[in-house]
Phi, psi and omega in degrees: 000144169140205209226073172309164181271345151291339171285327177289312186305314230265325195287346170323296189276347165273353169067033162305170155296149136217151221273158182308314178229176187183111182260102208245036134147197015256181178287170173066007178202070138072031179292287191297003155286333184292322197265328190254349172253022117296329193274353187259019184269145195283281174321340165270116158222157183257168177278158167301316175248137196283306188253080208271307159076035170282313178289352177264067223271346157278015165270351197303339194265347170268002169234029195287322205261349173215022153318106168267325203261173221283148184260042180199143162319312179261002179271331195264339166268008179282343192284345184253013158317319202273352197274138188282163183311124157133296183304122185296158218241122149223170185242167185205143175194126171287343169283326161350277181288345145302304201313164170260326168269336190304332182310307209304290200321336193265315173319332179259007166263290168277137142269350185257353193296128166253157213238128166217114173269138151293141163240147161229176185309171208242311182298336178283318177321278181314348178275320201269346126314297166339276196307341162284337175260335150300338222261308164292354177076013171280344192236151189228328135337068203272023149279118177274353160297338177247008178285337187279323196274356172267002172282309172273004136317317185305327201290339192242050164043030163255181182067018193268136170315140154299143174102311214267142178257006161207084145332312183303347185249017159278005177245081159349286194318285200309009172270314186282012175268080189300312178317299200298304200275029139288307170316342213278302191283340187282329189294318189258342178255351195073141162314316175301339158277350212244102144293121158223133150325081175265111220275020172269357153262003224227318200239020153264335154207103186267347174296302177314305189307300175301291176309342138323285161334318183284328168322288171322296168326303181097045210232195180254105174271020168225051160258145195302155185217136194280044183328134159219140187260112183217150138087080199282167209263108198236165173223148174283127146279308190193119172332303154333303149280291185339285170327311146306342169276305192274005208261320183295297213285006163247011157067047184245117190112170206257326165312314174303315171297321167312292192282351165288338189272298196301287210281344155299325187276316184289328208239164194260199183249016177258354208254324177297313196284301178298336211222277178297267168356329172268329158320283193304303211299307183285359160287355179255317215230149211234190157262139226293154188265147201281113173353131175275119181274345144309300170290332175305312173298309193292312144359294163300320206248027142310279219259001178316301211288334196282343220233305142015285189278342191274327195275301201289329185262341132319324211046086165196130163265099181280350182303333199246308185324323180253001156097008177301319191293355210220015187294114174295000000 
């Protein structure tokens, strides 16, 4: 998977789209509200999957076992066929600003992209990681104190969950080095392509924000917009049922397929979305158990020189904004 430079030559010459803009992360600070009040602008359009993780060609060995999306150049711009002439075209992956190639790689298609990243406070940002990757089944530590003090064993491939196919993303730290992957892409796109995003405005006024984006975009920014809240930060009520939820709703096993057909055949599908869907989750999925406020704290004064160096390399003081000036 990636983009060779023969791959580049070739999708060149077949006169695919290729998109325009590209949100590239991080997760958990308001991508998929971005993604989903972005797919509703008439001038925009995104592909149906959200997490395409094409350009992030150094993860590739950590999403081998469950790779969906196009392995060719020209199979992965084929997802941007349907967007009409005038419309701006985009792509979105939360792995995109963690990768290490991913800047590059987008660079040698679009050199012209323009780029927008989210940030969030970096200990909520990691907690609420945490909970996502229990959520997902990467993780099986549901202390996050001790999932941290478990990163360089992981790195030299001990500790690792039974099961799990991406260890890399078992390395907390390495999510929050926000200067360094803001450099990657400034290096190459200019500051002047690169939006970043802070998701304490992003939830605090999301209108105000999203029209900032469309602004960027070069869109019609005062067309209605639509707040929205997605994929909200949850705890597994029970390993178990989860499991079986997620097993039921990918129709995997002959049981699963029966009883996924019977509730297709019986129920309409405004009926599935109004009713049942909202039934599992809560029946899966509880609210999240309350911040350790000891570790938030070590956490925070961890991670001071990185908010520090972020606040001073933006110019904006996120230092008072995320409550750092107030550390004892």
């Amino acid at each position: 998977m990636g983009a060779s430079a023969e791959s580049v030559t070739d999708a060149r010459s077949s006169h695919r789209r290729v998109p325009d803009f590209f949100v590239v992360g991080h997760g958990k600070s308001g991508t998929t509200a971005l993604y989903e009040m972005l797919r509703r602008h008439p001038q925009i359009y995104l592909p149906e999957i959200k997490e395409l993780r094409f350009f992030a060609t150094d993860m590739d060995a950590h999403f081998q076992h469950e790779r969906t999306e196009p392995q060719t150049l020209d199979a992965h711009l084929s997802l941007f066929d349907s967007a009409k002439p005038g419309e701006r075209v985009g792509e979105m992956s939360t792995l995109y600003l963690w990768s290490r190639t991913a800047a590059s790689a987008i660079a040698a298609v679009q050199p012209a992209a323009r780029i927008i990243a989210l940030l969030r406070e970096p200990a909520s940002y990691l907690r609420s990681l945490h909970l996502q990757l229990l959520q997902n089944r990467v993780e099986t530590q549901k202390s996050l104190r001790k999932a941290i003090s478990l990163e360089q064993a992981r790195s030299q491939g001990k500790e690792i969950p039974r099961g799990c196919v991406r260890p890399q993303a078992l390395q907390y730290s390495e999510r929050v080095q926000y200067v360094e992957q803001l450099r990657r892409y400034h290096a190459l796109f200019g500051r002047e392509r690169v939006l970043v995003l802070i998701y304490d405005d992003f939830r605090r006024d999301n209108e105000a924000t999203m029209r900032s984006v469309l602004r960027f975009l070069e869109v019609d920014d005062t067309h209605p917009i639509e707040a929205i809240e997605a994929n909200p930060t949850v705890a597994v009520r029970s390993a178990r049922v989860e499991g079986l939820t997620r097993s039921l709703r990918a129709g995997r096993g002959p049981l699963a397929r029966s009883v996924r057909g019977v509730g297709k055949a019986l129920t309409s599908r405004r009926a599935r979305s109004a009713l049942y869907y909202p039934a599992v989750r809560r029946a899966t999925y509880g609210k999240p158990p309350p911040p350790d406020d000891e570790l938030m704290l070590e956490l925070r004064r961890r991670f001071t020189p990185e908010v520090h160096a972020l606040s001073s390399y933006l110019d904006r003081d996120l230092v008072r904004l995320w409550g750092y000036d107030e550390l004892d």
